[in-house]
Wavefront OBJ file of the C-alpha trace (Angstrom):
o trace
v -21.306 -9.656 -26.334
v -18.264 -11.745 -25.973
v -17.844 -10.486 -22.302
v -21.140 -11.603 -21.568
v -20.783 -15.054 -22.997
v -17.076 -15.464 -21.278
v -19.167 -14.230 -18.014
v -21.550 -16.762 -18.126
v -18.979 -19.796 -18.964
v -17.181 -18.542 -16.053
v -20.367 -19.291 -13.477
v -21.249 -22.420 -15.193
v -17.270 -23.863 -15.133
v -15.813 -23.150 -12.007
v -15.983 -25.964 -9.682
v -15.813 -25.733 -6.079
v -18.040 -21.999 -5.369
v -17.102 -20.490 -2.109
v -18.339 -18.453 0.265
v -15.969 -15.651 0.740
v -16.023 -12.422 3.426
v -14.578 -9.728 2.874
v -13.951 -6.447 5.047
v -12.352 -3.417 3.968
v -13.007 -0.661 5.892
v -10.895 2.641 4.679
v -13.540 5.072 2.936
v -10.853 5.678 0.578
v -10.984 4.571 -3.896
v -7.028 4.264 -4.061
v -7.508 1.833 -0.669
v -10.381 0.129 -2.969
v -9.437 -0.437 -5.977
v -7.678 -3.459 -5.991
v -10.340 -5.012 -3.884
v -12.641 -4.074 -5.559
v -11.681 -5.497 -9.132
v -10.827 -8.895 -7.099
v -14.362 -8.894 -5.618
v -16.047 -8.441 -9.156
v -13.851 -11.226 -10.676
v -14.753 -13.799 -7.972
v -18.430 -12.959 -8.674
v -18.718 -13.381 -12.090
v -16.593 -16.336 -11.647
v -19.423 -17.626 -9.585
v -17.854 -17.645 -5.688
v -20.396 -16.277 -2.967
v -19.396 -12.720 -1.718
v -19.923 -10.609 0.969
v -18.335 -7.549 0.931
v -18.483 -5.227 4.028
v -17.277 -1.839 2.837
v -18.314 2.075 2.187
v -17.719 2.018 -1.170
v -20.057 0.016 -3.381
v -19.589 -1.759 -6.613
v -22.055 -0.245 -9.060
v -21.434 -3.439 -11.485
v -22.070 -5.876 -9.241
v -25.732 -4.697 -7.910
v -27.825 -7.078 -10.026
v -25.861 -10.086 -9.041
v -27.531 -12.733 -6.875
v -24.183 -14.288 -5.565
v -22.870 -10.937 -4.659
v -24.275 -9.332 -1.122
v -22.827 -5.407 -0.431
v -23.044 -4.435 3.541
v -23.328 -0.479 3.367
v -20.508 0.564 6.246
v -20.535 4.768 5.252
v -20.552 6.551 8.535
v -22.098 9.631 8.104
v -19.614 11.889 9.864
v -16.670 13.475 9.086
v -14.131 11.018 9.980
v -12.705 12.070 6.608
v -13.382 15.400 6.356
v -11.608 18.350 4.511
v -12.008 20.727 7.935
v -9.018 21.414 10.042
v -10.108 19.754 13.229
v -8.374 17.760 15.394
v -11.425 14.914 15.550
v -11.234 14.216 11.591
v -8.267 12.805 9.147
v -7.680 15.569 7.055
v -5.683 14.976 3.900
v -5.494 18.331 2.214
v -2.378 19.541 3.796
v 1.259 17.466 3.019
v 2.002 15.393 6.216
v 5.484 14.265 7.151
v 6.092 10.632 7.963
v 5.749 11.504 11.636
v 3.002 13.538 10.922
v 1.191 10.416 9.867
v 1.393 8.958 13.304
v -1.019 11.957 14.091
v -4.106 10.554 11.848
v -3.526 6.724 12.752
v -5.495 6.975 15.807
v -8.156 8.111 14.202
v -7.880 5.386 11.398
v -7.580 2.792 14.135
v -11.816 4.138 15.427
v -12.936 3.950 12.690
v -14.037 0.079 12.349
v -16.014 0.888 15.619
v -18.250 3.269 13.648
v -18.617 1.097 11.025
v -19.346 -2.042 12.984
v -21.980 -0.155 15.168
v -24.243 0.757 11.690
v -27.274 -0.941 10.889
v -26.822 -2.175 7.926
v -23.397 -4.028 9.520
v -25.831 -4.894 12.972
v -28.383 -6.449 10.561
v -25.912 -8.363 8.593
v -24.365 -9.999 11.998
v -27.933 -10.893 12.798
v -28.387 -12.589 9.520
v -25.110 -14.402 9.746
v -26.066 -15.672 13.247
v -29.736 -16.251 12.211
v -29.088 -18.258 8.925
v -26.475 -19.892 10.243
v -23.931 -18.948 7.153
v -20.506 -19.690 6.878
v -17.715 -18.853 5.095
v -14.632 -20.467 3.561
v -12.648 -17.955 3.243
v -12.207 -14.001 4.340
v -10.426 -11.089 2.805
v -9.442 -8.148 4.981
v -7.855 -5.092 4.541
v -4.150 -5.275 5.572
v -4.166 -1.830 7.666
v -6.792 -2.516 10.015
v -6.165 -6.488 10.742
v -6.993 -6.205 14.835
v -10.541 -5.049 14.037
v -11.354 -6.952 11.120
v -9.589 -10.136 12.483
v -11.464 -10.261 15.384
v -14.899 -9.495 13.746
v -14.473 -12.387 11.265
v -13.427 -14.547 14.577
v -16.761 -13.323 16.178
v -19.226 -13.672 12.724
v -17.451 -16.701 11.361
v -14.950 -18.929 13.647
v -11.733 -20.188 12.968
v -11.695 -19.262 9.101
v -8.820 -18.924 6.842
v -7.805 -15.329 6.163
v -6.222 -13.277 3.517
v -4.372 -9.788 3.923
v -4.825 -7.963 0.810
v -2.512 -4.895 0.886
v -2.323 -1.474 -1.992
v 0.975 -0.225 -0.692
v 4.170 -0.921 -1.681
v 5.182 -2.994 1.391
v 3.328 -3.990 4.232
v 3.404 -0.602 6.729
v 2.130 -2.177 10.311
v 5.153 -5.034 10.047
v 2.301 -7.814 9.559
v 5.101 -9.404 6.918
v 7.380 -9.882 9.620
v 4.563 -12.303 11.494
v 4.472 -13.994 8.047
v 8.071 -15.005 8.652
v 9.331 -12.598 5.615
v 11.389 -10.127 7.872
v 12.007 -6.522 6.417
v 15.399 -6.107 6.626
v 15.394 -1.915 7.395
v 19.353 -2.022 6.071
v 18.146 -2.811 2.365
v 14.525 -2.402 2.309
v 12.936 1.511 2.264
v 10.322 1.726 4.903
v 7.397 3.002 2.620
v 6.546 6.341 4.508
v 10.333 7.432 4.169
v 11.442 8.835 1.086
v 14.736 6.164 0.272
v 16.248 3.223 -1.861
v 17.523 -0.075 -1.561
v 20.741 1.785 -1.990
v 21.025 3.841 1.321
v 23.963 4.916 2.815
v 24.868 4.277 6.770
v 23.192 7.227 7.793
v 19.937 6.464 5.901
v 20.224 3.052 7.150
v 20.039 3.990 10.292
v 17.176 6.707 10.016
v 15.541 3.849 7.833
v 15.789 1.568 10.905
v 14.273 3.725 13.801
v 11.613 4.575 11.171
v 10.706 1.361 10.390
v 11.038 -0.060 13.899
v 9.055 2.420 15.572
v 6.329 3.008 13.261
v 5.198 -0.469 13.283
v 5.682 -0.904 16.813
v 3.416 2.472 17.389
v 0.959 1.742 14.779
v 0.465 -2.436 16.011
v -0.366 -1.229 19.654
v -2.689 2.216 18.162
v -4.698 -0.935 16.344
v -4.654 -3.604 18.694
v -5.392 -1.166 21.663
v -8.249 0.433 19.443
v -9.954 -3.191 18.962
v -9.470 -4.349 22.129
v -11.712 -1.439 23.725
v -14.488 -1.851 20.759
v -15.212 -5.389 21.866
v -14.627 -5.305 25.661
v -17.037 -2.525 25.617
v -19.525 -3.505 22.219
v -19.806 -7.696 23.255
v -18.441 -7.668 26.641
v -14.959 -8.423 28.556
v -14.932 -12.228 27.290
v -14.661 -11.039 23.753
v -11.046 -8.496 24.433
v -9.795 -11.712 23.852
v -10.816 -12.025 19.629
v -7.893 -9.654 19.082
v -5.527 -12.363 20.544
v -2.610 -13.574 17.806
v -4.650 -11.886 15.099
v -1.213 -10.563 13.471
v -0.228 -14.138 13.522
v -3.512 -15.698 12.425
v -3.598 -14.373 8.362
v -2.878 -17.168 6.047
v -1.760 -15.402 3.234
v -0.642 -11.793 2.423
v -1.434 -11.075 -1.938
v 0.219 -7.514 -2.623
v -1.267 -5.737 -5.346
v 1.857 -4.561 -6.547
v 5.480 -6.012 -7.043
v 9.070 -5.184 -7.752
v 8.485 -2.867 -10.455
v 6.743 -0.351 -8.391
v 9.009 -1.007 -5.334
v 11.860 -3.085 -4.953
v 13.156 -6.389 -5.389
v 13.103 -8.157 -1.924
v 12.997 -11.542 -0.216
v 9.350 -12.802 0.664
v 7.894 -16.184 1.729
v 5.767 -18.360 -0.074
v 2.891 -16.763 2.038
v 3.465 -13.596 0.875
v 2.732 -13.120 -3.170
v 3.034 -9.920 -5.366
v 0.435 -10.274 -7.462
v 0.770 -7.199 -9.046
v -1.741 -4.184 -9.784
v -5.191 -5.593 -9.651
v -7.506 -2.683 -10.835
v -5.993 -1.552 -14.600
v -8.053 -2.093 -17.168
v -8.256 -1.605 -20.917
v -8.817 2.094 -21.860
v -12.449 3.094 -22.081
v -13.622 5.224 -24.961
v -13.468 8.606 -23.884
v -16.328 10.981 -23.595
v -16.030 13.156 -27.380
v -15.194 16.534 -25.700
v -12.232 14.986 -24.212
v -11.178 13.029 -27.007
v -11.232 16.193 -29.562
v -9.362 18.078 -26.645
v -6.698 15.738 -26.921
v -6.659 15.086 -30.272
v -6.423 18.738 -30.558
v -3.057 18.958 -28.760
v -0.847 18.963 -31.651
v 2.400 18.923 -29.273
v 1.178 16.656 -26.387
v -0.846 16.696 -23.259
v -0.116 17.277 -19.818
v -2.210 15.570 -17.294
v -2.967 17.112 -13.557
v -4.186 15.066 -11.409
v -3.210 15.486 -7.182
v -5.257 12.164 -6.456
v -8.620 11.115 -4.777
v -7.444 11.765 -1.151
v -5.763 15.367 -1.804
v -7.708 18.204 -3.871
v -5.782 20.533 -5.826
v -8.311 23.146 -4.446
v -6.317 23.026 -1.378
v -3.124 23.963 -2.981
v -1.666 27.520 -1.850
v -2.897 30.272 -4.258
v 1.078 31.131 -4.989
v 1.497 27.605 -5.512
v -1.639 27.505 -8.131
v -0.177 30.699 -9.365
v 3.325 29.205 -10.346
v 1.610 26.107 -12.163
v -1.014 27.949 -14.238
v 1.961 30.623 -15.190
v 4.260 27.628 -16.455
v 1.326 26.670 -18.304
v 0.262 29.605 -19.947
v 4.438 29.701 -20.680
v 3.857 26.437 -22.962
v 4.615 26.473 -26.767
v 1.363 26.349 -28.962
v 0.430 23.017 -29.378
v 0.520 21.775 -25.526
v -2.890 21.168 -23.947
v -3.316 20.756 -20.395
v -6.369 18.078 -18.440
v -6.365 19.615 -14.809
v -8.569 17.777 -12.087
v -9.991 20.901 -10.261
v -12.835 19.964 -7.470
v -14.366 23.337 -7.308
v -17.996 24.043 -8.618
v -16.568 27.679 -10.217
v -13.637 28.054 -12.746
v -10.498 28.048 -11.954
v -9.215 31.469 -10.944
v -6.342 32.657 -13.707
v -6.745 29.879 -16.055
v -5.908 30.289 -19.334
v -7.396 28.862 -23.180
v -4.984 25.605 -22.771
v -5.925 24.235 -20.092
v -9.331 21.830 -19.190
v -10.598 21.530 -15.475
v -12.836 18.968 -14.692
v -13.862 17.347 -11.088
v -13.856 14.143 -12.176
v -10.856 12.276 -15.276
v -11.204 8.910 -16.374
v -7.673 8.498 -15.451
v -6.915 5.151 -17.562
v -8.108 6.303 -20.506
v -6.808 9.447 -20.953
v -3.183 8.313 -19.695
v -3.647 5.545 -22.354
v -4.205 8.431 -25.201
v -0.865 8.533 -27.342
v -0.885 12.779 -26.825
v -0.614 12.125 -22.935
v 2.903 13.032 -22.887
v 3.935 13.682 -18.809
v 1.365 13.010 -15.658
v 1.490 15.083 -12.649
v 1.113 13.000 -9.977
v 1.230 13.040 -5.992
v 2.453 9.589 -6.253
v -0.147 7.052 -5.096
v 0.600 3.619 -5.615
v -2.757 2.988 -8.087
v -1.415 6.232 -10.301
v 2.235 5.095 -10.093
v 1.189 1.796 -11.431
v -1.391 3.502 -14.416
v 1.158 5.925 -15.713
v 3.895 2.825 -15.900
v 1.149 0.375 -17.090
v 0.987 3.592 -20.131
v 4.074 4.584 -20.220
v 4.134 8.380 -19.518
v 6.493 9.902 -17.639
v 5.853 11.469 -14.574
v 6.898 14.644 -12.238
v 5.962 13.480 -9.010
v 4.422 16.002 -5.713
v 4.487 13.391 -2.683
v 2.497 14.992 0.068
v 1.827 11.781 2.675
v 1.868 7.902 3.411
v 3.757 6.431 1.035
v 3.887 8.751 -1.671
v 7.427 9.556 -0.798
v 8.580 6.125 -1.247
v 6.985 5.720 -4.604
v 8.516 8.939 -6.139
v 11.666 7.704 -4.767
v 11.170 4.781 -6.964
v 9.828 7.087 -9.814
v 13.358 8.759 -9.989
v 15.426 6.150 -8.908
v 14.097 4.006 -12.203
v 14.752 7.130 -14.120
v 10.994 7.647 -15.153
v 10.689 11.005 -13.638
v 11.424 13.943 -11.350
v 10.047 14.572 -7.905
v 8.906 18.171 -7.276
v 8.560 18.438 -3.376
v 5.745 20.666 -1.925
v 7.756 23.100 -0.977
v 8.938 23.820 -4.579
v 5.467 24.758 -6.008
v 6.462 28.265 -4.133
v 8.917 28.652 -6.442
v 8.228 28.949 -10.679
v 11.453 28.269 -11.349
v 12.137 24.617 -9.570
v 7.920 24.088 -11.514
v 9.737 24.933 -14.598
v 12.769 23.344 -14.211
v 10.870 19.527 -13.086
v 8.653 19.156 -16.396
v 10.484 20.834 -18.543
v 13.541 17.816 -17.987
v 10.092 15.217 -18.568
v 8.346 16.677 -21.149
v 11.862 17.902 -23.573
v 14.497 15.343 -22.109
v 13.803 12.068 -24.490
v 15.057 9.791 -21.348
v 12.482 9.779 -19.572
v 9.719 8.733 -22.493
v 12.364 5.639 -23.508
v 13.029 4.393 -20.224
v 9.786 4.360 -18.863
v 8.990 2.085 -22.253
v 10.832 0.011 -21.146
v 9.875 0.002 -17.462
v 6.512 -0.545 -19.161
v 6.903 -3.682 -21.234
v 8.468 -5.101 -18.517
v 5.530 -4.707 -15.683
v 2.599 -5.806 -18.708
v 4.705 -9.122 -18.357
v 3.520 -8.801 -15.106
v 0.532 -7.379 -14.743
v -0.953 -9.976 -17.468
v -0.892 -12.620 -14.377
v -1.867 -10.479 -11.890
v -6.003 -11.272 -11.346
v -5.517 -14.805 -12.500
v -2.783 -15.325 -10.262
v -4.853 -13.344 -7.055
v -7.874 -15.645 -8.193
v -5.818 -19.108 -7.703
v -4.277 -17.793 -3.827
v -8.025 -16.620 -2.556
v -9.139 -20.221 -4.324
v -6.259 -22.532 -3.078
v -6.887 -21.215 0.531
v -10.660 -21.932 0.207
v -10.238 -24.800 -0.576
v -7.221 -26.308 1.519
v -8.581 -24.403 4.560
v -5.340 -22.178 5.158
v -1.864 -21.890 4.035
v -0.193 -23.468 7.165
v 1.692 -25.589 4.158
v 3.179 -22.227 2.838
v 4.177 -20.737 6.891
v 8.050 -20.577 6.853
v 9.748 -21.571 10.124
v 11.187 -17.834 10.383
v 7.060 -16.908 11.035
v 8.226 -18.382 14.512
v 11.722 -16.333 15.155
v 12.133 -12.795 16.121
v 14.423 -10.757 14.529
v 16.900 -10.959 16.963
v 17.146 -14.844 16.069
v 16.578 -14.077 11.881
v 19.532 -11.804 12.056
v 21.369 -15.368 13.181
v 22.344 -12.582 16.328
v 21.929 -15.904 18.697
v 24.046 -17.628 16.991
v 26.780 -14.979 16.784
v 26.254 -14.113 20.634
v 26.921 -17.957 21.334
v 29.913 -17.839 19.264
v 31.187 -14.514 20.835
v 30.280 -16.188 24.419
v 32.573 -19.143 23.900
v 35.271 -17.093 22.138
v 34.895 -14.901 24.973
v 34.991 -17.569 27.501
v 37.734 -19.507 25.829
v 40.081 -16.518 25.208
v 39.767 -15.565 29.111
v 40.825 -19.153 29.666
v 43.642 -18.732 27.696
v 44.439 -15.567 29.315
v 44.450 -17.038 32.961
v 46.171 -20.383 31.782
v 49.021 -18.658 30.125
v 49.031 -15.984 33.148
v 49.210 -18.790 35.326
v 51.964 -20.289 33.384
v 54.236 -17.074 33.264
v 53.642 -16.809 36.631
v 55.369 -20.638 37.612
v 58.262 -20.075 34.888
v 58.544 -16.499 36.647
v 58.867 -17.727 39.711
v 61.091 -20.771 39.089
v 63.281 -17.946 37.483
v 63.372 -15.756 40.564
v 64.166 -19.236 42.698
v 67.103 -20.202 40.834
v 68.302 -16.675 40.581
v 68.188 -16.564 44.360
v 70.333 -19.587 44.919
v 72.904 -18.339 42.533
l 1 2 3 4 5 6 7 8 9 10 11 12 13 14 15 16 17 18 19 20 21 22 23 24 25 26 27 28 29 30 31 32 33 34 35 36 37 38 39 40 41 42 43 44 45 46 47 48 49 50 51 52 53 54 55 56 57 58 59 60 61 62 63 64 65 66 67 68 69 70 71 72 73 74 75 76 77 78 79 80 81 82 83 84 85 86 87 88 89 90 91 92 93 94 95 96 97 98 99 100 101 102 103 104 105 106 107 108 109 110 111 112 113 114 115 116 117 118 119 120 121 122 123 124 125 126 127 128 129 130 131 132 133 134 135 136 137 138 139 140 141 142 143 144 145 146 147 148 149 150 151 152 153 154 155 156 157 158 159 160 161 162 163 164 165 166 167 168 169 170 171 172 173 174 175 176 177 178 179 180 181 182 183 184 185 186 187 188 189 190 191 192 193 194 195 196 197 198 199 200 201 202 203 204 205 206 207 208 209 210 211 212 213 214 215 216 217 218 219 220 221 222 223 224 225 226 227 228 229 230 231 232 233 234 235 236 237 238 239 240 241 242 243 244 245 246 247 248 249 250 251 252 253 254 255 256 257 258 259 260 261 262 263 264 265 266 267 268 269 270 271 272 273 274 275 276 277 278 279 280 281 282 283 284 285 286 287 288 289 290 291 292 293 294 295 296 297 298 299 300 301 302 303 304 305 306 307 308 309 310 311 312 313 314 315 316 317 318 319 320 321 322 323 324 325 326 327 328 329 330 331 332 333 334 335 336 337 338 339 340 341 342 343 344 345 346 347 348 349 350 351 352 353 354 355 356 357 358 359 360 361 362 363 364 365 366 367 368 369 370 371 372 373 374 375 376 377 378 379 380 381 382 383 384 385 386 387 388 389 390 391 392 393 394 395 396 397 398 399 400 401 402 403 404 405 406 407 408 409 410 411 412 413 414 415 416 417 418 419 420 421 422 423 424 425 426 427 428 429 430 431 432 433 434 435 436 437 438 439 440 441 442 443 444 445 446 447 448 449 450 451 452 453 454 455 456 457 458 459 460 461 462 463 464 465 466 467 468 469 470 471 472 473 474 475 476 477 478 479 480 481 482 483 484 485 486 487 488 489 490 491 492 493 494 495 496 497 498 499 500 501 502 503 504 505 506 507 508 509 510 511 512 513 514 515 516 517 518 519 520 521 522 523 524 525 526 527
């Protein structure tokens, strides 16, 4: 009841409504989440918004200031088959493996933009003449989205809003907060901020050429959609659109990556989407109130399936399992209609956890994770311990993190062949004592945080609204390249003239010898 009334003040206090647009196209929850929990705050705090997206948000239906643009392509861009024509997530990808599925991810706003729910919507916009303050986009497909805001809206003030760690397409850099690749992990690589020179340089060519490749695979993409959807006049919408955001809010911050310099038009908000635990449904609850030693949680993620894990590999898990002193329960998400083959009396499968609140249950005592930024952040926001299984994206970089902070053990892919490295990862989480103090710790920490996070992303979408951009929060280094941000001008100028000026010494004082040597060789003659 005291939701509802809060809800209600809300709509009736805020001054200044707005019309805000938002596109986010990646048919992905993890991608979602954060925009999604943004989107149902500015709602209920009585803003206008349109939200262009597959996914829907089931609480917001009934609202009259909320309008939801169905974008779900029914094909199998995302699909679980093996084929070269569809992003396919059930298999671990290397970092230059990823390149493989960005061209794929780069078509897929053309797909979306061609439905008719997203055709009918454009004629609406252009029929009722609507317009919008402000726009939110996704911050891995800017090109596309840019331009389509350009083409539905104008000149409008936009916002990236990004759920990795660190931007990934370099879209910072335009924002005049340069990544510097010596000190700064690029987030599909699996370093620190403490890398030696070799990582350094691996870190560099990673970073450098991945944004370069994935900028032109999206720009390239967009620029063919609208020269051939609206005609040759509108190529042009892509133009500057990496320079045209206004503001970049990351829903996530240093204690989930690293500690890093970032202009004022770049904010870590922090996670967006937690929320207080839920009561759990009564069969789960007794199950984990039945765990007299703890719980383990199993859960591979929305993207990856752990039906898709290598029988051996399944094998090894469910063997360390049945292995467990009485007492230990296991939760295991399992997507599969049947049981699980092998599984044994302690351990629960279930399609489907309400992740939050079971990792908020006090018998939750280790998550295994694949490392997704939205898990990361729900087992710190709890602190439980993890043993993290990156397969893809920035998974890598997040584990990284995980260990580096001392709040678990990564467990690559490869080592789910073998029982003994299985054994050896949770055993050190679940027995070593470390691991369940310092992520405490870690935790307290981020809830200092994460208690700003929505009202802080609330004021930035607000304070662009309503001053019509952040040009007042664009650094001067949004102008340089990083040729001149590395000061390498000024250095080559110096160099130049030291250059210059020691060759002038060099001739002078040749020239010099050269008189005293031959005034010598005179006077020697005429002795």
């Amino acid at each position: 009841m005291f939701g509802i009334i809060l809800n209600i003040v809300l709509c009736f206090s805020v001054t200044g409504a707005v019309k805000i647009l938002i596109i986010y196209p990646i048919p992905s929850l993890s991608h979602h989440r954060p925009v999604m929990a943004l989107t149902e705050n500015l709602v209920r705090r009585g803003h206008e918004v349109f939200l262009i997206s597959p996914l829907q948000i089931s609480s917001l239906e009934q609202h009259g200031n909320y309008t939801f643009v169905d974008v779900a392509v029914p094909d199998e861009t995302f699909s679980d088959n093996r084929q070269n024509n569809t992003v396919n997530f059930q298999r671990p990808r290397s970092a230059w493996q990823m390149l493989e599925i960005f061209a794929q991810l780069a078509e897929l706003p053309r797909k979306q933009f061609l439905t008719n729910s997203f055709l009918n919507f454009k004629k609406k916009v252009h029929s009722e003449k609507l317009k919008f303050d402000v726009a939110i986009i996704e911050s891995l497909l800017i090109p596309s989205s840019c331009a389509m805001i350009r083409l539905l809206a104008g000149a409008i003030p936009i916002i990236s809003l990004s759920s990795f760690p660190a931007e990934p397409t370099g879209t910072e850099n335009y924002m005049g907060s340069f990544s510097h690749p010596s000190f700064i992990p690029y987030i599909r690589g699996e370093y620190t901020d403490r890398m030696n020179l070799w990582e350094k340089i691996y870190n560099w060519i990673l970073s450098r050429y991945f944004a370069s490749v994935q900028q032109s695979l999206l720009e390239n993409a967009a620029r063919r959609f609208f020269k051939e959807t609206f005609g040759p006049e509108k190529e042009s919408l892509v133009d500057g659109c990496w320079t045209n955001i206004s503001l970049i809010l990351m829903a996530t911050n240093s204690m989930y990556f690293y500690p890093r310099p970032l202009g004022p038009n770049v904010i870590e908000v922090g996670p967006l989407h937690l929320r207080p635990p839920e009561a759990l449904p009564k069969a789960l609850q007794n199950w984990l109130e039945g765990a007299d030693k703890g719980v383990i949680y199993f859960n591979l993620g929305c993207n990856f399936k752990s039906t898709s894990l290598a029988e051996d590999a399944r094998n090894n898990v469910l063997k360390y399992f049945k292995e467990l002193p009485q007492g230990y329960r296991v939760l295991w998400k399992w997507e599969a209609d049947g049981p699980m083959p092998g599984l044994g009396d302690n351990v629960l499968t279930q399609k489907w956890f309400p992740q939050q609140s079971i990792l908020g249950h006090p018998n939750v005592k280790v998550f295994i994770t694949q490392g997704g930024l939205q898990s990361f952040q729900e087992a710190v926001h709890h602190a439980v311990p993890m043993v993290g299984i990156p397969l893809f994206s920035d998974q890598r970089c997040n584990v990284a993190k995980i260990v580096d902070a001392k709040i678990g053990i990564r467990l690559s892919p490869e080592e789910l062949h073998s029982f003994e490295k299985i054994k050896s990862a949770i055993d050190k989480v679940l027995y070593d004592k470390s691991y369940a103090e310092n992520i405490k710790k870690h935790s307290a920490i981020s809830h200092d945080f994460t208690s700003q996070s929505m009202d802080k992303a609330m004021f930035w979408v607000e304070h662009v609204a309503r001053h019509g951009g952040a040009s007042h929060l664009r650094p001067a280094t949004a102008e340089a390249n990083i040729f001149q941000f590395l000061c390498l001008d000024i250095i080559s100028v110096i160099l130049g003239l030291i250059s210059i000026l020691s060759f002038a010494m060099y001739v002078l004082c040749k020239y010099l010898v050269s008189i005293v040597f031959v005034r010598v060789s005179l006077k020697t003659k005429e002795h």
